[in-house]
N, C-alpha and C positions, 0 to 999 in steps of 0.2 A: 749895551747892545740891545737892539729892540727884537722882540720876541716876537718870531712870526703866529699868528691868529690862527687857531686849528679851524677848519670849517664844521662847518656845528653837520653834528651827524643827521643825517633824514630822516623822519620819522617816516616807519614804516605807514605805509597808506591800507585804507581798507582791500586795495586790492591783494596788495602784497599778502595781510592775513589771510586772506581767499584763498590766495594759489597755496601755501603753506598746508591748508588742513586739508586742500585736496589730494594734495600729495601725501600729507599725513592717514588720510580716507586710502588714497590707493596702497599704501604698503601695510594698512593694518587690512584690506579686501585682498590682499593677492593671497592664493595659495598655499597653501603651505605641506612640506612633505610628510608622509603617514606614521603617526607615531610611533604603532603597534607593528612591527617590524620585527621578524627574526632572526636574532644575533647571527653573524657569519661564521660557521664552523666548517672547515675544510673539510672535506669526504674522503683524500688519503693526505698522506704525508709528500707527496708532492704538490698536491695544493695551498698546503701551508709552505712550503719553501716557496712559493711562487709568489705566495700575499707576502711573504716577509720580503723577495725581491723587491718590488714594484714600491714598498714602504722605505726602504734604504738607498735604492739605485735611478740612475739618473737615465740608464736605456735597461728594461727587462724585458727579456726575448722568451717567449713560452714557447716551444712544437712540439708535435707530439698527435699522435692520432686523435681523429673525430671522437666526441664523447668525454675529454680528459676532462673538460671542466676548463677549460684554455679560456674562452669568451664566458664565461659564466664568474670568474673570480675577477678576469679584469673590469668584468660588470658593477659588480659588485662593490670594489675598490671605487667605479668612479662613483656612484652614488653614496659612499663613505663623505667622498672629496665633496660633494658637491651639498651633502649634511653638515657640512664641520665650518663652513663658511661662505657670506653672502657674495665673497669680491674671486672667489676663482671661478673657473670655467674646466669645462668640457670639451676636445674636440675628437670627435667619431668620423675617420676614414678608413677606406679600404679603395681595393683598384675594382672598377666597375667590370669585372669579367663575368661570364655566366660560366656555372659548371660545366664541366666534362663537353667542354664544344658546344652547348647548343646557344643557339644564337637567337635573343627574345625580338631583336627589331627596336624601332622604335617605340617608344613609353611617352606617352602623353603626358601633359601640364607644367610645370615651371620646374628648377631644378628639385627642389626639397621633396617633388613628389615623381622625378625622375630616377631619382635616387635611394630615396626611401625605400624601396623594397630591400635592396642591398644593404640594409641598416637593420632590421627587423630582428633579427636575432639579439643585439644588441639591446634596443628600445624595448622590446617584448620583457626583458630582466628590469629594466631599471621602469617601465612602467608600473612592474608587479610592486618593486620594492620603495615606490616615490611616489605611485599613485598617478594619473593621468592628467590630472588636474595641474599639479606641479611640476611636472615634466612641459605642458603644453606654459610657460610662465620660466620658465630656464630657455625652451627653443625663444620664445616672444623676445626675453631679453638680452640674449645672444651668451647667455653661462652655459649652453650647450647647444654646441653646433654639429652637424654633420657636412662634413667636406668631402667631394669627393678627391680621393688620390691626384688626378692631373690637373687638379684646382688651388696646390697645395703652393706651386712654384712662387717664390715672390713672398711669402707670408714667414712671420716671425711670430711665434705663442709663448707669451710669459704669464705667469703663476698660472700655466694650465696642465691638467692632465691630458695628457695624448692618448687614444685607443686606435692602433695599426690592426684592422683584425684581415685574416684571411689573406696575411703578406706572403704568402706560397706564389701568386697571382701579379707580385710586383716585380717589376725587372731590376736589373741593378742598376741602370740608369735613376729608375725613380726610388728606389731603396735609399740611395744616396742624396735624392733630391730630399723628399721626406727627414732624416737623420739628420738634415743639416735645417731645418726649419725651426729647432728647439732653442727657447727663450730664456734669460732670468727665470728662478724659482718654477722652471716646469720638471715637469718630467712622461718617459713616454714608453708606451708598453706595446709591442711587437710579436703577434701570437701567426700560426699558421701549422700547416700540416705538408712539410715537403714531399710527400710522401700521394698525396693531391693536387699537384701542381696541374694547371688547366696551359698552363704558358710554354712546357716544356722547360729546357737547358738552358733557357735565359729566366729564369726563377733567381731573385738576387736576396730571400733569405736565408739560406746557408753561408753565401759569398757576405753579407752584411756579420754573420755573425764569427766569420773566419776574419776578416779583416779587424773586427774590432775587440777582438780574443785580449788581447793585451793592455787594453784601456782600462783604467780606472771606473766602478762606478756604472759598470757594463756586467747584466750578471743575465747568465741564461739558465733554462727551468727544462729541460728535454724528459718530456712525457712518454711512458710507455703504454704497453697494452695493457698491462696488469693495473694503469691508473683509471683504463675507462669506467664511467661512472653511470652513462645514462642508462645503457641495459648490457646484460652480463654477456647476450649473442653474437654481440657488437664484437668482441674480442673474438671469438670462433670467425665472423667473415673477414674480418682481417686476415687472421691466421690463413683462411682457405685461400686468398687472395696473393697472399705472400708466398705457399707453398708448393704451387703450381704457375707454368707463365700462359699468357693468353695462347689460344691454340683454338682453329676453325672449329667449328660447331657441326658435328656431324646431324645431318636433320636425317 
């Protein structure tokens, strides 16, 4: 039997070395994230049941009043995610509503800076703890994106971490749209404060986390007043808040 003739391999051309060390130049010149970093230690013991969630389960749901450390641990966690390996990704949404009714209008420039405001809590944590330089080198190469919530339909994310922040704001139509966009090896974290809903009685994270009570691999974190962290008066206007209902203002 005659032996077919392998074709003799191509010697690489000068250009090929060229392109080679520029790309070897660019990945030893990109950024890199801050070494001097300090360790993440929960501030109560509901913050570590929340990190230990979000490390084991495939949907973790955090509520819980302003100040618990809600957006601050799953911050936290993605900048873990995104130190431990070059090949996953980041996506940061939330539904574009402005607080307590007031209405900003139109926001100029393209979306990432239509939106970007509505991010900032977020980016403000993992700038601090990744550095700016490396964070802008994660958005560049799409390992951390910001979507907004009604841009979400249609999209499938694998080996990525999800951050749902400020889902008080999402209806149950897009609860359910969002919950069904998760991929191969991801997983996704769903924080909010029902308790601040800007949308009313169509708020669909309670309804998200009553429906999927029974699911496997679905673990929720419900924060109290006694977990707030940022300042101790924070729990007093709560409390005043709760213990009285709205009533005209006598001038």
């Amino acid at each position: 039997m005659e032996r077919k003739r392998q074709k003799p391999r191509r010697k690489a051309s000068q250009e090929d070395h060229f392109e080679a060390a520029a790309l070897d130049l660019e990945a030893r010149q990109q950024p890199r994230p801050k070494k001097n970093i300090k360790a993440f230690r929960p501030a109560t013991d509901r913050q570590a049941d929340y990190a230990d969630a979000i490390d084991f389960s495939t949907y973790t749901f955090g509520t819980g009043p302003a100040g618990t450390g809600k957006t601050y641990v799953a911050a936290i966690k993605a900048c873990q995610h995104l130190r431990s390996s070059d090949k996953t990704k980041v996506i940061l949404t939330r539904p574009a509503v402005e607080a307590a009714g007031e209405k900003l209008g139109f926001l100029p420039g393209e979306l990432p800076e239509k939106f970007g405001p509505y991010m900032k809590p977020l980016m403000r944590i993992m700038i601090d703890q990744l550095g700016a330089s490396f964070v802008d080198t994660l958005i560049k190469y799409e390992r951390l994106q910001m979507i907004p919530l009604a841009f979400m339909r249609g999209e499938t994310f694998e080996d990525a971490l999800i951050i749902a922040d400020e889902m008080q704001n999402a209806t149950r139509e897009q609860m359910k749209m969002l919950l069904t966009r998760i991929g191969e090896g991801s997983r996704m974290i769903i924080d909010g404060d029902p308790a601040q809903t800007d949308i009313g009685e169509d708020s669909g994270l309670e309804d998200a986390i009553y429906r999927l009570r029974n699911i496997k691999n679905v673990s929720v974190v419900r924060f109290e007043k006694s977990d707030i962290v940022r300042h101790t008066i924070i729990q007093e206007v709560i409390t005043a808040y709760e213990r009285e209902p709205a009533r005209a203002i006598q001038v």
